[in-house]
C-alpha positions as CSV (number, residue, x, y, z in Angstrom):
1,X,30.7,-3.5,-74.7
2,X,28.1,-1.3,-76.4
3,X,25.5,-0.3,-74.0
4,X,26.3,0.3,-70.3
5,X,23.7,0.9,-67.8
6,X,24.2,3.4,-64.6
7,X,22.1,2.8,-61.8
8,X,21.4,6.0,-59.3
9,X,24.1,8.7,-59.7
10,X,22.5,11.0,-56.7
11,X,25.6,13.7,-58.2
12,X,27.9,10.7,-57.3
13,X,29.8,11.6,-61.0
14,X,33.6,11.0,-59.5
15,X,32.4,7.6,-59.4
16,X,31.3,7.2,-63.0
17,X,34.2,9.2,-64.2
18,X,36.6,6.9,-62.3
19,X,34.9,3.5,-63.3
20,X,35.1,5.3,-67.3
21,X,38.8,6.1,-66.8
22,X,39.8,2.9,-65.6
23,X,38.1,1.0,-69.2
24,X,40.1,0.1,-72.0
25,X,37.6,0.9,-74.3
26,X,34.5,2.8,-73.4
27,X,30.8,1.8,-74.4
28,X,29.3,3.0,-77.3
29,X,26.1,4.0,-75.4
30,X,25.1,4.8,-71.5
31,X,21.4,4.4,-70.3
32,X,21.1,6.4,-67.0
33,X,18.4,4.6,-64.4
34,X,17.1,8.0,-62.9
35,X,17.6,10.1,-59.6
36,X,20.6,12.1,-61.2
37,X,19.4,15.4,-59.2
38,X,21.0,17.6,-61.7
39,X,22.6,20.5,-59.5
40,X,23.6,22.1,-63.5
41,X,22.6,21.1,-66.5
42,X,22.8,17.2,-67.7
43,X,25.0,17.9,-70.4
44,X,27.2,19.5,-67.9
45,X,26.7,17.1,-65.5
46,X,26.9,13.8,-67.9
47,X,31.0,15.1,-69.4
48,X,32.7,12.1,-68.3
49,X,30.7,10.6,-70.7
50,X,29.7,12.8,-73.7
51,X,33.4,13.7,-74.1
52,X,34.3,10.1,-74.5
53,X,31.7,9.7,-77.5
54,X,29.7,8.0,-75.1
55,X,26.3,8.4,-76.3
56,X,23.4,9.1,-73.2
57,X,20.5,8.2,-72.3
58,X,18.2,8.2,-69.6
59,X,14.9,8.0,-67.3
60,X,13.7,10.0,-64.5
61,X,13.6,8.7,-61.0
62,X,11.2,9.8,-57.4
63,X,14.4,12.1,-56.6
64,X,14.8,14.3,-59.7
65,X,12.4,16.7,-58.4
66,X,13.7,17.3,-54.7
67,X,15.5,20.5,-55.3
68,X,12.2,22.1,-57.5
69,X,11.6,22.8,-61.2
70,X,15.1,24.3,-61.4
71,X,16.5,20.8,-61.1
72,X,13.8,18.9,-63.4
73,X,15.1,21.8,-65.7
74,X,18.2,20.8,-65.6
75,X,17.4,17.4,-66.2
76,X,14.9,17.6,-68.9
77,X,15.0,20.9,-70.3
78,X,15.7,20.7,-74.0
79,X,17.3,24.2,-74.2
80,X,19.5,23.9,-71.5
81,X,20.6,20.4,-72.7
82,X,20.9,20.2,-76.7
83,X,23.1,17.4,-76.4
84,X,20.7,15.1,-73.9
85,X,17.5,17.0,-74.1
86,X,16.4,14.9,-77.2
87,X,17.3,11.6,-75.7
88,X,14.9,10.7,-72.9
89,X,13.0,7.5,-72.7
90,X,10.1,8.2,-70.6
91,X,7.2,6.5,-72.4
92,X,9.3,5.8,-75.4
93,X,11.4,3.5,-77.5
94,X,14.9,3.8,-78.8
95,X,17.3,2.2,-80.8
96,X,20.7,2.2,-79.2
97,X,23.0,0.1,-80.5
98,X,21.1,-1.9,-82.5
99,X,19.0,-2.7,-79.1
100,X,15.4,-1.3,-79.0
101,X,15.4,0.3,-75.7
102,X,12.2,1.2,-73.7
103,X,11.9,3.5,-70.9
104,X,9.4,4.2,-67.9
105,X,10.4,6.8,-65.8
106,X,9.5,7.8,-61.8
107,X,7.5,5.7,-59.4
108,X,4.2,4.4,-58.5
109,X,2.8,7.5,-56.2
110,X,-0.9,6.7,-54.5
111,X,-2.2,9.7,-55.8
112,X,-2.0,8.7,-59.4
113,X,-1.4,5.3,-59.3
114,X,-0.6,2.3,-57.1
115,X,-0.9,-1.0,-58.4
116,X,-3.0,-3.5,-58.0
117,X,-5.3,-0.8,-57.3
118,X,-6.7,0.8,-60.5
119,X,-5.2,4.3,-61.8
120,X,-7.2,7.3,-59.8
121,X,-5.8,9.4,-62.5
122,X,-4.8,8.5,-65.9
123,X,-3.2,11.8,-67.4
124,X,-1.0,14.6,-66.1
125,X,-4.0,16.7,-67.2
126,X,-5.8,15.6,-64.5
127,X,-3.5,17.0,-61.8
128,X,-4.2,20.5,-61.0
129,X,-7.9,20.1,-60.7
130,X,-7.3,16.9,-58.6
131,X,-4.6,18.7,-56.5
132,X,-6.6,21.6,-55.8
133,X,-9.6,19.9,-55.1
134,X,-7.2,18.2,-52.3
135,X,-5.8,21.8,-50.8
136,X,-8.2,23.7,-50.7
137,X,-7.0,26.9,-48.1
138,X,-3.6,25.9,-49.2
139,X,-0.8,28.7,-50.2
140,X,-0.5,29.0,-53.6
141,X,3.3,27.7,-53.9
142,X,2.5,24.7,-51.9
143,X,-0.1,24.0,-54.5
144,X,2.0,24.1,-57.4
145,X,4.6,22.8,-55.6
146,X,2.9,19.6,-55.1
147,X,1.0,19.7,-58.9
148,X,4.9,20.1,-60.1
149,X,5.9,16.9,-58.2
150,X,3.0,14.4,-59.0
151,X,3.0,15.5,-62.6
152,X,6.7,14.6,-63.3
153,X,8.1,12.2,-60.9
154,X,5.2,9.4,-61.0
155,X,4.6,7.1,-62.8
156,X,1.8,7.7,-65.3
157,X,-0.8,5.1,-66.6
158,X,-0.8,7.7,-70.1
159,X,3.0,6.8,-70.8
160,X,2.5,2.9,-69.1
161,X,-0.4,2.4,-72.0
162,X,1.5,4.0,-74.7
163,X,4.6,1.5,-74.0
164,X,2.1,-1.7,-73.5
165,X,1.3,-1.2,-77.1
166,X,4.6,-1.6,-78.7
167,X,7.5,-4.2,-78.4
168,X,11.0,-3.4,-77.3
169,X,14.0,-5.7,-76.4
170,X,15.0,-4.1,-73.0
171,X,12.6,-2.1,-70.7
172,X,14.6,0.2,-68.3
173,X,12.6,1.6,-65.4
174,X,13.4,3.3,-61.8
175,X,10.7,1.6,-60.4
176,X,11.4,-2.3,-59.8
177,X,9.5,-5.1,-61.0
178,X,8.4,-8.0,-59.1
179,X,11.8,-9.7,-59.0
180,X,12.8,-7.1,-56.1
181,X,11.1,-7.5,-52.7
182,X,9.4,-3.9,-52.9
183,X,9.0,-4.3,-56.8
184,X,5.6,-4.1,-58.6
185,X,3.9,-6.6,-61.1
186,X,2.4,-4.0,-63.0
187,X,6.3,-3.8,-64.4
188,X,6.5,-7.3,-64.8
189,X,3.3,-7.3,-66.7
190,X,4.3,-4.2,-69.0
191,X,7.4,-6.2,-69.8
192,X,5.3,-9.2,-71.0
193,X,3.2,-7.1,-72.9
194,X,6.0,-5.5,-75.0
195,X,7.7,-9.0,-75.4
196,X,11.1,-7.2,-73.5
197,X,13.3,-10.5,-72.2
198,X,15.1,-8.0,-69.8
199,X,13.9,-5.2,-67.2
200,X,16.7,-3.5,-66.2
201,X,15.8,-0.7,-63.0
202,X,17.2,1.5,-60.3
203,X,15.8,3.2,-57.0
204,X,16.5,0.5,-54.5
205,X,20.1,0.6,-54.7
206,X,21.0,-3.2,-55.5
207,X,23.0,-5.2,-58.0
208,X,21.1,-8.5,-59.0
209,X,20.2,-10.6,-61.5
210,X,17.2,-13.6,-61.7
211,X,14.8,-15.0,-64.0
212,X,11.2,-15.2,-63.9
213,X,9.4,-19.1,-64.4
214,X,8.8,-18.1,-68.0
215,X,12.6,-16.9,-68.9
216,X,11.7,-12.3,-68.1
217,X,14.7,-11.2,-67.0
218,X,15.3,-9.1,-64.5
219,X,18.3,-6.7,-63.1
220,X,19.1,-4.3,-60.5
221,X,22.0,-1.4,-60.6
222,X,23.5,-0.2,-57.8
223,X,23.6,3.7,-57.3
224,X,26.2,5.2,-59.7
225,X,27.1,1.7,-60.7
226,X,27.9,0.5,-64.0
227,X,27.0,-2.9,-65.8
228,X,26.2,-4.7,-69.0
229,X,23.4,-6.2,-69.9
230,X,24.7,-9.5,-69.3
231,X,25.4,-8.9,-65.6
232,X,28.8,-7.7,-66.2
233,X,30.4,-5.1,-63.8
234,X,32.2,-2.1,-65.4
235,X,32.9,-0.2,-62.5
236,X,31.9,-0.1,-58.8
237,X,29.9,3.2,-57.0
238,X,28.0,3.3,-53.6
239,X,28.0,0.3,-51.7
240,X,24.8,-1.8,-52.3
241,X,21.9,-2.2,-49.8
242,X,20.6,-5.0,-48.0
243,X,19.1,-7.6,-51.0
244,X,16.9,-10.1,-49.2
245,X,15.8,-12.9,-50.6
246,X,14.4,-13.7,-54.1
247,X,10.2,-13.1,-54.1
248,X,8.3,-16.1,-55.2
249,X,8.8,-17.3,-59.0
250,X,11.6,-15.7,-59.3
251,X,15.2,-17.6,-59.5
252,X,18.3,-15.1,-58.7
């Protein structure tokens, strides 16, 4: 066991510290798969793991920002974090455990970005103009309120473009790829780009694993779940949702 990968923890942290307690020997590395809606800090939040050596990482998910900036602080805030703060993967690469790990936080959001359709906005410079544009006669809180949301929660065609031009081994995302009925291409085709030969995602609440016809591979992780990269399941968390059947060129 060296790197094990939680899927949705939605503050479900009995569950991870149970499935850790119950290990013989605990991973060397955890990659968290987004929506962890930090009610504290993510160092506070992630102990069951940091105090077992475990070292973590993570993406963002559409959920991180429900409660407001305070909880994206808590999430992402390097000062309120010193352990974590340094070790997201939102639009960039890691090596964890000898594995190059890539990361692509949030989801598609038609405002920025909803494949097919091309990007309307390509950088979270963009936003406020766009946004007020939108609003106009709108209260000032509600304004920022939504600028706040679009510019850390989506997916952004700036972090997508800067990931396309390197090469990883694993890409973990919250959004799915194509391999889930409600997945996108556009994470397939990232995936290709960077030569990955596994996506590994949250957000939809399912544990799966298939193969695309030219050998991507392709796994879901239940919410507050636990698995290996080969499929493997450390511990158990939420039950899963409703998976129906595999999408076209895609074997489960």
């Amino acid at each position: 066991m060296t790197i094990v990968f939680i899927g949705d923890i939605h503050r479900m942290w009995d569950k991870v510290e149970q499935g850790l307690a119950a290990l013989p020997t605990p991973p060397e590395a955890a990659v968290i798969l987004g929506d962890v809606q930090c009610d504290r800090p993510l160092d506070a939040c992630a102990a069951p793991l940091l105090r077992r050596g475990i070292a973590v990482h993570w993406i963002y998910g559409n959920h991180d920002n429900d409660g407001g900036p305070e909880m994206w602080h808590n999430l992402t805030a390097p000062t309120l974090n010193p352990v974590t703060g340094g070790q997201a993967l939102n639009g960039t690469i890691a090596t964890i455990a000898g594995v190059r790990v890539a990361g692509l936080g949030g989801t598609f959001r038609p405002r920025v970005w909803e494949p097919p359709a091309d990007p309307r906005l390509h950088s979270r410079a963009e936003v406020p103009d766009d946004v007020r544009a939108m609003c106009r006669g709108w209260r000032e809180e509600h304004v920022q309120g939504l600028i706040h949301s679009l510019s850390t929660t989506s997916i952004w065609p700036e972090d997508y473009a800067a990931l396309a031009a390197q090469q990883a081994d694993i890409l973990v995302t919250h959004e799915a790829p194509s391999s889930h009925p409600a997945g996108s291409a556009a994470i397939d085709a990232l995936a290709r780009a960077m030569g990955v030969r596994l996506v590994v995602h949250g957000h939809h609440h399912v544990n799966y694993r298939a193969a695309a016809e030219d050998g991507l591979q392709a796994m879901g992780v239940a919410a507050a779940w636990g698995a290996l990269e080969d499929g493997t399941i450390l511990w158990e968390g939420e039950a899963p949702r409703h998976l129906t059947a595999s999408p076209t060129g895609w074997t489960r």
